[in-house]
DRENFISE-33258 format. One record per residue (C-alpha): residue number from 1; x negated, y negated, z; residue in three letters. Coordinates in nm, 4 decimals. Each point is the difference from the previous one (the first is absolute). Layout:
DRENFISE-33258
- num,u,v,w,residuo
- NUM,X,Y,Z,ALA
...
//
This chain:
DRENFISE-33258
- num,u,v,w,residuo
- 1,-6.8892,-11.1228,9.2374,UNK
- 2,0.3363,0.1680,0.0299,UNK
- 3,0.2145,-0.0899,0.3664,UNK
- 4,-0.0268,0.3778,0.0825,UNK
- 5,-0.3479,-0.0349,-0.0150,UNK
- 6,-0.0525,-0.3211,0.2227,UNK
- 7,0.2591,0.1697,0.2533,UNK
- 8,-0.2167,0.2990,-0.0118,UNK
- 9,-0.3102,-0.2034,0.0930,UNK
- 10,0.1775,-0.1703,0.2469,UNK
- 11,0.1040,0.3140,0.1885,UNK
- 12,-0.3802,0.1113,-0.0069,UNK
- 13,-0.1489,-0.3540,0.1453,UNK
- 14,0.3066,0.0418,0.2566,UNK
- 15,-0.1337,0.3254,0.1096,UNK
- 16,-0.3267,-0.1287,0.0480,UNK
- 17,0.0909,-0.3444,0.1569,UNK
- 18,0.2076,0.2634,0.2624,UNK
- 19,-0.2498,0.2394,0.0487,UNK
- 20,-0.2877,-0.2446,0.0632,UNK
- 21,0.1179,-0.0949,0.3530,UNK
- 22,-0.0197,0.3836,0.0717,UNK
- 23,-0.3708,0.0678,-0.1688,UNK
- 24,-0.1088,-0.3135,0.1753,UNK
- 25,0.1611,0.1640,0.3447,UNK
- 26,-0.1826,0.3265,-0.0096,UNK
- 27,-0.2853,-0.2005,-0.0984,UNK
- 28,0.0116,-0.2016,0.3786,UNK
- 29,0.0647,-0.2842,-0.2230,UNK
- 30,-0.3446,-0.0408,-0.0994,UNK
- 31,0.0702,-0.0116,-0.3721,UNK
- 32,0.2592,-0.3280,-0.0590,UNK
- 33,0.3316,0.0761,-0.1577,UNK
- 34,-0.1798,-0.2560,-0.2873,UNK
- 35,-0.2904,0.2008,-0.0987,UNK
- 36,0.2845,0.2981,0.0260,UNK
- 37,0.1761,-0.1641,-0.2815,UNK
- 38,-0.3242,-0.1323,-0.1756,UNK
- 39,-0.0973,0.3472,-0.0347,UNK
- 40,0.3001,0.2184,-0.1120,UNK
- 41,0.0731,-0.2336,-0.2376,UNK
- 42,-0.3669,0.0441,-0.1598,UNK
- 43,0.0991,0.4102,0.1006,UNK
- 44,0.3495,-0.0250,-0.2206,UNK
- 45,-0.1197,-0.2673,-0.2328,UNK
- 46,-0.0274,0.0689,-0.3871,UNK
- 47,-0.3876,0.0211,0.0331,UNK
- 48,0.0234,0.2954,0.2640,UNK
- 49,0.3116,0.2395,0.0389,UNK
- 50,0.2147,-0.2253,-0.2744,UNK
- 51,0.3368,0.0312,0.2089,UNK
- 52,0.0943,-0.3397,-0.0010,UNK
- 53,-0.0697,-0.2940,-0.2231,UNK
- 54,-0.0536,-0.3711,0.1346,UNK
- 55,0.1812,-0.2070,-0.2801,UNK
- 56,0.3271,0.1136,0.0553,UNK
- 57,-0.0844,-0.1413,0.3815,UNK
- 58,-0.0823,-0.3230,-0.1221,UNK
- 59,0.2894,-0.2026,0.1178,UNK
- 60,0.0071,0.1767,0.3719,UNK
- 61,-0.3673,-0.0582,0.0147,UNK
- 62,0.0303,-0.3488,-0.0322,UNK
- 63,0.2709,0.0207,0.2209,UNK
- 64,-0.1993,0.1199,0.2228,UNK
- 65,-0.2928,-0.2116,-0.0582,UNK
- 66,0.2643,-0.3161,0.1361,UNK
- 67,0.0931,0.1585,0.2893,UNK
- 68,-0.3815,0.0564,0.0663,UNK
- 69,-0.0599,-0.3849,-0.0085,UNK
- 70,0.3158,-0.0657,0.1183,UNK
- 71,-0.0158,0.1662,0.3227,UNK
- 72,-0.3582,-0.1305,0.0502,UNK
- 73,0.1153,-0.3771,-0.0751,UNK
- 74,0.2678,0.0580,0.2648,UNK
- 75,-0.2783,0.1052,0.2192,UNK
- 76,-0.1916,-0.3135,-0.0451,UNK
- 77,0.0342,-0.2399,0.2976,UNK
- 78,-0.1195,-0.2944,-0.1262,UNK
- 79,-0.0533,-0.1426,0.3498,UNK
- 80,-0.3564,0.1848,-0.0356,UNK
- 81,-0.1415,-0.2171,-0.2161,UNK
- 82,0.0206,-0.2923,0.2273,UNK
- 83,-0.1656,0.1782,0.3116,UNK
- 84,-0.3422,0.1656,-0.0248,UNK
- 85,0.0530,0.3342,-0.1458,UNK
- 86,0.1321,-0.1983,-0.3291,UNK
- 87,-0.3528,-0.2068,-0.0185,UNK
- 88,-0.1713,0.3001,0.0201,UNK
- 89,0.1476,0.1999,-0.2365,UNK
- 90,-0.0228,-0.3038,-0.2242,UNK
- 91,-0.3474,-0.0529,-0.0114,UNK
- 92,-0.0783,0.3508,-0.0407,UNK
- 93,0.2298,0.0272,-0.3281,UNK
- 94,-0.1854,-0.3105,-0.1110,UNK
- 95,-0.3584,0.1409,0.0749,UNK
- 96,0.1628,0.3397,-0.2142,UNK
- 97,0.0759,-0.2051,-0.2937,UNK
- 98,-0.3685,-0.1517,0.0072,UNK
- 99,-0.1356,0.3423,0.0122,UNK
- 100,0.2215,0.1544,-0.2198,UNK
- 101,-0.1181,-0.2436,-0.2635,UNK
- 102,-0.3397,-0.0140,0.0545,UNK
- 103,0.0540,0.3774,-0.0504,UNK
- 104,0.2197,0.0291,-0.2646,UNK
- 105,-0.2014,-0.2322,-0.2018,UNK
- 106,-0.2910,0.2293,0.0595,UNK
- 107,0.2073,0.3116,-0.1596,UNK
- 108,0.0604,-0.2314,-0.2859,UNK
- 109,-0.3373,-0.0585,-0.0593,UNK
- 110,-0.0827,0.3531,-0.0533,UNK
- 111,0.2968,0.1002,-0.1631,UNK
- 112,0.1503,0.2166,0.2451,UNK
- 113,0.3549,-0.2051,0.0032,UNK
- 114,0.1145,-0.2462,-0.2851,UNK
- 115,0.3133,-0.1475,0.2162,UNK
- 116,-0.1640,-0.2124,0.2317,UNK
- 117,0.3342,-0.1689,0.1585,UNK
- 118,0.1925,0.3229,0.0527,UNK
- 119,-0.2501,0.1633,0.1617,UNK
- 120,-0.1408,-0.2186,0.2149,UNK
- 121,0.3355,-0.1061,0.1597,UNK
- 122,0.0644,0.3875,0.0664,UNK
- 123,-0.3519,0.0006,0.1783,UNK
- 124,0.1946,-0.2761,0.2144,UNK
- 125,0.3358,0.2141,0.0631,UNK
- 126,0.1267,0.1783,0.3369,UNK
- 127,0.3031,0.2558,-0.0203,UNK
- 128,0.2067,-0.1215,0.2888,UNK
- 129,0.2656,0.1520,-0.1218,UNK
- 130,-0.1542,0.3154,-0.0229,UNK
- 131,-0.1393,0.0039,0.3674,UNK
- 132,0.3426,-0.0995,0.1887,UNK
- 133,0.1747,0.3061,0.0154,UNK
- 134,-0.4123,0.1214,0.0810,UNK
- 135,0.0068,-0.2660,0.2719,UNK
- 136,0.3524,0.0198,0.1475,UNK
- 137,-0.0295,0.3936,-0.0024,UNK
- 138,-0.3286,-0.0300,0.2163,UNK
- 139,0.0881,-0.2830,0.2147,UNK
- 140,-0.2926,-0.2172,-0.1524,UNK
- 141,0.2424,-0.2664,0.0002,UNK
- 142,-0.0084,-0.1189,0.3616,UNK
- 143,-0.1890,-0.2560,0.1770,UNK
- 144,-0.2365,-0.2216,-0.1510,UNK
- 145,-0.1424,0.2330,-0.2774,UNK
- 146,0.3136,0.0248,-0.1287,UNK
- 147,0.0374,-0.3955,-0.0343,UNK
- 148,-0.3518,0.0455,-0.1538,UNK
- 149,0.0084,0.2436,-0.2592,UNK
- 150,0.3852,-0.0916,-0.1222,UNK
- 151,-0.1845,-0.3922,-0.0689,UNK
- 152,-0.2490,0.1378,-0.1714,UNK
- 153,0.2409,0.2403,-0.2075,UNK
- 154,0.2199,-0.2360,-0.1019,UNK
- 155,-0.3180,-0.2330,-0.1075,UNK
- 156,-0.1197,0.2594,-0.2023,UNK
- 157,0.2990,0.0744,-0.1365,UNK
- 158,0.2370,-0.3313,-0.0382,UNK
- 159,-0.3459,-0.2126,-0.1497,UNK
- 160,-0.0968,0.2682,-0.2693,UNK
- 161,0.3804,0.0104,-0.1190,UNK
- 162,-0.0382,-0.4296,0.0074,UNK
- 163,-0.3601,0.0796,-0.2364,UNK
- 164,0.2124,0.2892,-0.2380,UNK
- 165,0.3061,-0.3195,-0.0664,UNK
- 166,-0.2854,-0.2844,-0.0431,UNK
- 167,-0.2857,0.1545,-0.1598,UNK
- 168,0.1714,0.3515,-0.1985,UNK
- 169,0.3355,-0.2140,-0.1085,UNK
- 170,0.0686,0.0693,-0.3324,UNK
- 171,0.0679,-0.3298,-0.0815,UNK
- 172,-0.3403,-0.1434,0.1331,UNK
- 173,-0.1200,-0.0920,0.3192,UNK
- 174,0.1878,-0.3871,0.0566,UNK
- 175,0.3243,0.1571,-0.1174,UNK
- 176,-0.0626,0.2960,0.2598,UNK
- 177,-0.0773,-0.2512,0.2811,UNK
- 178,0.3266,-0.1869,-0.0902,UNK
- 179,0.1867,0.3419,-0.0163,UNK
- 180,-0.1017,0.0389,0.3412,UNK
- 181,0.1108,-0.2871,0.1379,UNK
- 182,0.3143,-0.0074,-0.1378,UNK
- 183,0.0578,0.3820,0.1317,UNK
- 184,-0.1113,-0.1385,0.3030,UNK
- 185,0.2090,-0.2952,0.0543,UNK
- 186,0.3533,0.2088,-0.1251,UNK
- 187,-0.1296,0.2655,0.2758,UNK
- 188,0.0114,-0.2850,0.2442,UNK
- 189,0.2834,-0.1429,-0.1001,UNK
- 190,0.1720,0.3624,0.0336,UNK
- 191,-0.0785,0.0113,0.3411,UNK
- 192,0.2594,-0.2998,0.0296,UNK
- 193,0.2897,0.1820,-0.1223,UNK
- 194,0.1734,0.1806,0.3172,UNK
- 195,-0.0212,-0.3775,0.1343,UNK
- 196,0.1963,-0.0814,-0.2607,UNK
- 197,0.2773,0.2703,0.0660,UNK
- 198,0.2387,-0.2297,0.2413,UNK
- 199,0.3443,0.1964,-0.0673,UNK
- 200,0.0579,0.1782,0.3248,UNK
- 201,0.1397,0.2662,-0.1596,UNK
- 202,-0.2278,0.0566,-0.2475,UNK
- 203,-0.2454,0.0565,0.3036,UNK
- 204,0.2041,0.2328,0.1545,UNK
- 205,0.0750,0.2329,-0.2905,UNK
- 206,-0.3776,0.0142,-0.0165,UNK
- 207,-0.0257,0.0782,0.3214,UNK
- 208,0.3220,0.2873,0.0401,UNK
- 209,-0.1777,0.1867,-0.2906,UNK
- 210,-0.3856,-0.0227,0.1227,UNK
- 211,0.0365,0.3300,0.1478,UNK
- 212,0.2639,0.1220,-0.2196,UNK
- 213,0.0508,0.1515,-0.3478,UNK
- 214,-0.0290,-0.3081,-0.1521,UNK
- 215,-0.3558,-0.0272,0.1329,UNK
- 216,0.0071,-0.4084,-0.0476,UNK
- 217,-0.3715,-0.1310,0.0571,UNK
- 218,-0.0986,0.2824,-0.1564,UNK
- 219,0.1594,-0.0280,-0.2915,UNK
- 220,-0.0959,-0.3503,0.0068,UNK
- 221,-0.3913,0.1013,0.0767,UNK
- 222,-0.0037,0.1865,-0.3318,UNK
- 223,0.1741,-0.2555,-0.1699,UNK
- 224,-0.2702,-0.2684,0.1287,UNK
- 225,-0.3263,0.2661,-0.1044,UNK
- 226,0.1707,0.0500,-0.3773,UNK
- 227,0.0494,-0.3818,-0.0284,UNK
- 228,-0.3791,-0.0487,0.0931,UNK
- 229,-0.1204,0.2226,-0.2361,UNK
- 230,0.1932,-0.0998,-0.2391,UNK
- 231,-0.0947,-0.3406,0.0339,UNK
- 232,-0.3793,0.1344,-0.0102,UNK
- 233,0.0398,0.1537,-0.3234,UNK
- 234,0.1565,-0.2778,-0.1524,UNK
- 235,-0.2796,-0.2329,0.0575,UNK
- 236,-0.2338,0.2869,-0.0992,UNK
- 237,-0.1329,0.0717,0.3357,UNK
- 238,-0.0767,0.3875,0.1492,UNK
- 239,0.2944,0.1224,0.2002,UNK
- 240,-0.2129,0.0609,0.3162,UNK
- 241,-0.0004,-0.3506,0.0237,UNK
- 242,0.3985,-0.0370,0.0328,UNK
- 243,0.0251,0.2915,0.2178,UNK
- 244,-0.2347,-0.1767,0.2333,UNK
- 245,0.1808,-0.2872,0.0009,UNK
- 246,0.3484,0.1696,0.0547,UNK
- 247,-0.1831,0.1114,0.2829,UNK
- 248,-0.1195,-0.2996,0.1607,UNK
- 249,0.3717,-0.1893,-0.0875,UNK
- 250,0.1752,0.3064,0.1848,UNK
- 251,-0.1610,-0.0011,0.3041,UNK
- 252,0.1977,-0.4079,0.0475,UNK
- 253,0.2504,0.0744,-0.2318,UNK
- 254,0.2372,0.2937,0.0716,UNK
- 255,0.2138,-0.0406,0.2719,UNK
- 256,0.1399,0.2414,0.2421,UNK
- 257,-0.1938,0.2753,0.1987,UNK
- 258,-0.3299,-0.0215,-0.1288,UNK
- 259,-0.1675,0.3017,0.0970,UNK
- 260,0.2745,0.2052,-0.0484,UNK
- 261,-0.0517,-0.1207,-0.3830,UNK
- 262,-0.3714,0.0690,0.0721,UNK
- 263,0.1202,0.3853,0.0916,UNK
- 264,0.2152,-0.0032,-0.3474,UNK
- 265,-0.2511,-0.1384,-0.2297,UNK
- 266,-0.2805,0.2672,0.1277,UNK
- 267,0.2871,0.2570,-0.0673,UNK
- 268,0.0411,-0.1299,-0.3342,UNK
- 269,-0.3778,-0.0929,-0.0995,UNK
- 270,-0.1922,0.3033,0.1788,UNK
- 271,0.3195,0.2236,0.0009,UNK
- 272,-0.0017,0.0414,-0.4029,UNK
- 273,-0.1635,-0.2884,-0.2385,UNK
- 274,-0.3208,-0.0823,0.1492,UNK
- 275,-0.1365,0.3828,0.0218,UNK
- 276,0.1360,0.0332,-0.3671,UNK
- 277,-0.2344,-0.2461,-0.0758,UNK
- 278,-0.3079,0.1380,0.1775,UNK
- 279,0.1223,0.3680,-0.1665,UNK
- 280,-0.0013,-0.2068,-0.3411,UNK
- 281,-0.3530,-0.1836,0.0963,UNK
- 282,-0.1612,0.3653,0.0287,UNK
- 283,0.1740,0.1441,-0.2915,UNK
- 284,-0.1289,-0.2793,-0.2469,UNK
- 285,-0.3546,-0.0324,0.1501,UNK
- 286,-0.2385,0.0614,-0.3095,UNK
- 287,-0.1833,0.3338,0.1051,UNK
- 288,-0.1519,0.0394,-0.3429,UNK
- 289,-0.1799,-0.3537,0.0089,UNK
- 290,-0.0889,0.0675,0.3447,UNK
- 291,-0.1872,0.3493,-0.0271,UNK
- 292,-0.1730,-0.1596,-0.3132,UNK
- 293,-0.1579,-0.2939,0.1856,UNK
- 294,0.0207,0.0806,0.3803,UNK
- 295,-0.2735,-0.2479,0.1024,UNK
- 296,0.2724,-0.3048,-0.1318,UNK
- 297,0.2316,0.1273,0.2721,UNK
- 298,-0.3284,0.0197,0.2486,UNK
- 299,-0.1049,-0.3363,-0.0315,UNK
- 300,0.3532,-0.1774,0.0307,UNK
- 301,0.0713,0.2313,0.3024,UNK
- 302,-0.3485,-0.0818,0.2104,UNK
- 303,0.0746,-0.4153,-0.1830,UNK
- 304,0.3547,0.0110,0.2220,UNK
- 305,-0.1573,0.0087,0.3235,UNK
- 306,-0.3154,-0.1568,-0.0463,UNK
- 307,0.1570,-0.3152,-0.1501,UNK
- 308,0.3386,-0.0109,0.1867,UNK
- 309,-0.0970,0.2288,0.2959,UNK
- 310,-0.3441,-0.1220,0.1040,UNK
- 311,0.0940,-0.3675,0.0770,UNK
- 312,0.2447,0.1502,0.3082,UNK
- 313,-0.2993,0.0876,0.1418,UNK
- 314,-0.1243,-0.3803,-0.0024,UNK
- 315,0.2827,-0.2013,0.0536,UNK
- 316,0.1766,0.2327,0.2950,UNK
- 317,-0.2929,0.0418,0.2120,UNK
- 318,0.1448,-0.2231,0.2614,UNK
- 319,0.3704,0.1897,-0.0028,UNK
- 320,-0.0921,0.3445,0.0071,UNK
- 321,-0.2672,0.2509,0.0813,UNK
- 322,-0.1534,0.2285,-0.2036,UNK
- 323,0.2509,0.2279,-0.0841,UNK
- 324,0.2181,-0.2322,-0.0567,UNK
- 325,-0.1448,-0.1698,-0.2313,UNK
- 326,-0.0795,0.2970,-0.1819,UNK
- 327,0.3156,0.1282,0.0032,UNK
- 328,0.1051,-0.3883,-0.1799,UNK
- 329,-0.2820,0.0611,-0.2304,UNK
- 330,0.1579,0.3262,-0.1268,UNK
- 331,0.3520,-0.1294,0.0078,UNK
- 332,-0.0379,-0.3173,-0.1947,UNK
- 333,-0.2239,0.2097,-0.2844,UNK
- 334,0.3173,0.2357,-0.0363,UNK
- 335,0.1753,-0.1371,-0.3663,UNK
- 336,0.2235,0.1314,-0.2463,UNK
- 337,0.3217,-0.1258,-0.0963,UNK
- 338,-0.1319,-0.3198,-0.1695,UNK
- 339,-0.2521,0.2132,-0.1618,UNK
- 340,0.2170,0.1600,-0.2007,UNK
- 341,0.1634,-0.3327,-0.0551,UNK
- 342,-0.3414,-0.1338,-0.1248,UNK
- 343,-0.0792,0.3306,-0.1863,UNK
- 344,0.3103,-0.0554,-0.2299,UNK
- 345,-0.0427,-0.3611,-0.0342,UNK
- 346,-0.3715,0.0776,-0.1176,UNK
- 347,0.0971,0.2488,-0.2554,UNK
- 348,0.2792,-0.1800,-0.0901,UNK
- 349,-0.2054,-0.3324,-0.1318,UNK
- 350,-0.2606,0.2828,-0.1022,UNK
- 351,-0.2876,-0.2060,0.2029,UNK
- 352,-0.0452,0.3135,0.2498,UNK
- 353,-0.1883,0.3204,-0.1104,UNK
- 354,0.2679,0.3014,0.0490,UNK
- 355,-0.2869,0.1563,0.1893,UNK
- 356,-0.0165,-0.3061,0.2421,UNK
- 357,0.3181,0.0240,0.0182,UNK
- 358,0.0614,0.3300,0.1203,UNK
- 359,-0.3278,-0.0071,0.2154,UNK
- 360,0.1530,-0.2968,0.2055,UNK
- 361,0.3506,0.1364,0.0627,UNK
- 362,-0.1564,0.3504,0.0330,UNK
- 363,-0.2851,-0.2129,0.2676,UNK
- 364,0.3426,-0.1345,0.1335,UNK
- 365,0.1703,0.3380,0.0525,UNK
- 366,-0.3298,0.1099,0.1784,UNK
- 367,0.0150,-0.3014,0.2420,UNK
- 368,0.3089,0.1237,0.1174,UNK
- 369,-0.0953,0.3544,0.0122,UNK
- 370,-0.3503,-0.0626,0.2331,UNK
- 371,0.0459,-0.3670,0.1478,UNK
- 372,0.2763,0.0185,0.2324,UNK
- 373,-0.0209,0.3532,0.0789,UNK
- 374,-0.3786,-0.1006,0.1574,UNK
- 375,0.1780,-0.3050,0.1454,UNK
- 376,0.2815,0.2127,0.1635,UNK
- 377,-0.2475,0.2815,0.0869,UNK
- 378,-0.2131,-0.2960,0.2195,UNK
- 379,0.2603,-0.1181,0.2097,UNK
- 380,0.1100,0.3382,0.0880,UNK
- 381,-0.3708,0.1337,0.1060,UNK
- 382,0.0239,-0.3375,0.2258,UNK
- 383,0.2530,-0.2783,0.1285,UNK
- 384,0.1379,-0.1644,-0.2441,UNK
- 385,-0.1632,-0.3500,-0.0908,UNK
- 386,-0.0030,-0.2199,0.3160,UNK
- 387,0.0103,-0.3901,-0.1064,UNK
- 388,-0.3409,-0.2145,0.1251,UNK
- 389,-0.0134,-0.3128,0.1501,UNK
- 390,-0.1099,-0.2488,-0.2151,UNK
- 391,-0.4020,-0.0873,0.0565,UNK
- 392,-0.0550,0.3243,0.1247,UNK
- 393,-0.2662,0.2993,-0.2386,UNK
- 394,-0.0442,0.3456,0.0602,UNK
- 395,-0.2290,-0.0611,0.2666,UNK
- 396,0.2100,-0.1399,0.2837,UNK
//
């Protein structure tokens, strides 16, 4: 693909990444900017109008893809897992991986899927990063639901990425598990480096150009997130992994004015490289496969919230009403970007039917489509979800 042509395509996922804000505007902002982008890039894709071709994208896509994890990583409070809304979210992931066996096994059985590991870990998955800008942009947030459902997010999206290094490394499950530690360990040791920056100076230059051309900690951010990944390719892990872990390093690493980074990074990330990626995600969704054997996409679609949405309904009975936990039934069934991770590691080792595979990314681009939309449209047609006290049912 000639440069004229990938600055061509560019310019087209541009004008759709700037015009989205304005269709989902006249639209009341019922339709998310993400199924906006999910859908014109089907629209301008090579299987519809054929303006714009996704492998020239590749490299802003995965771009993209980090800044996706990234931001959600630097999300992640990891204080949460030590008070209740961690526990929870926990042992409903746990009782999803259970299912999601018992479940994918039974496919197997019949023939319906022949990679048993990669799909049953993307029955386990939650978008998180997906839903924030969802969340944030309809103050769902706030209060205690928003300690809940950003727990059970980053469960369901931090453990499957943990299952894709162990179980999908290509150099065998104990070698994956040691990746991962190792990853681990030089993330944590990261997190010691401005500690180890003494010179006075040094901190003050950093400091002077935080807010000026030179753009320090941001320079430094980026720096950090390519290092990660880098680091996760070596040892044959998926990027999403690194990305996460940039994530989770940044938010006690970089020094300075945090959220004013926090205001630069969503500039960067949802300003340009992680709508390219969603654009990108539409454009290479297998239509063809898809109109051949609709019921595939049927059955993963209705298997995402039965297997990771029903067990909100169980294990938050005695945080939220209802709605509530309706509205985290929906939201924790919404997955995509690790689908498409697990789509291209299936095909790549050839154990995943190309039909399975563009079912369950094409299930995942659904999710996003109907879940949150039903999710957002609930706590608008009533207050948003009010936290319980503990011990107390619907009856009280």
């Amino acid at each position: 693909m000639t440069l004229q042509q990938t600055l061509i395509d560019l310019a087209i996922v541009s004008l759709l990444a700037a015009l989205a804000p304005i269709v989902s505007g006249l639209l009341s902002r019922r339709v998310p900017q993400v199924v906006i982008f999910i859908l014109g890039g089907i629209l301008i894709g090579p299987q519809v109008l054929g303006w714009a071709d996704p492998e020239g994208l590749e490299l802003v896509s995965n771009l993209g893809l980090g800044f996706l994890f990234l931001l959600a990583g630097y999300e992640l409070e990891l204080g949460l897992f030590r008070e209740r809304a961690g526990r929870l979210a926990i042992k409903s992931w746990l009782v999803t991986v259970l299912v999601a066996i018992a479940v994918t096994g039974a496919l197997a059985s019949v023939g319906f899927v022949r990679a048993f590991v990669p799909i049953a870990i993307g029955l386990t998955t939650t978008a998180l990063g997906t839903l924030l800008p969802i969340l944030r942009d309809n103050q769902m947030l706030e209060g205690r639901f928003g300690g809940l459902i950003m727990a059970a997010g980053a469960v369901g999206e931090f453990l499957p990425i943990v299952a894709i290094a162990i179980f999908l490394s290509a150099s065998g499950a104990f070698l994956g598990l040691v990746s991962l530690v190792v990853i681990a360990g030089l993330a944590l040791l990261l997190t010691f480096v401005p500690r180890l920056v003494r010179y006075q100076k040094v901190r003050r230059i950093v400091a002077e150009g935080e807010h000026a051309t030179s753009q320090t900690t941001l320079r430094w951010t980026i720096f950090l997130l390519f290092v990660l990944l880098v680091i996760a390719a070596y040892f044959g892990l998926d990027v999403v992994l690194g990305a996460f872990l940039a994530g989770v390093v940044l938010r006690r690493w970089a020094p300075g004015d945090m959220h004013a980074l926090e205001g630069k990074l969503d500039a960067v990330g949802y300003g340009f490289f992680i709508p390219v990626f969603f654009v990108t995600s539409g454009m290479s969704l297998d239509l063809k496969s898809i109109i051949e054997s609709p019921l595939r996409l049927v059955v993963f679609f209705v298997l995402f919230l039965v297997v990771r949405g029903l067990p909100a309904l169980l294990f938050y009975r005695r945080d939220l009403p209802m709605r509530g936990r309706v509205q985290m039934m929906l939201l924790t069934a919404t997955a995509l970007p690790l689908l498409v991770a697990l789509a291209e590691i299936g095909l790549g080792t050839g154990v995943m039917l190309p039909e399975n595979a563009a079912a369950l990314v094409g299930a995942g681009v659904l999710s996003v489509i109907v879940f949150p939309a039903v999710a957002v449209g609930l706590a608008r047609s009533g207050a948003r979800p009010l936290a319980r006290t503990p011990g107390r049912d619907d009856s009280e």
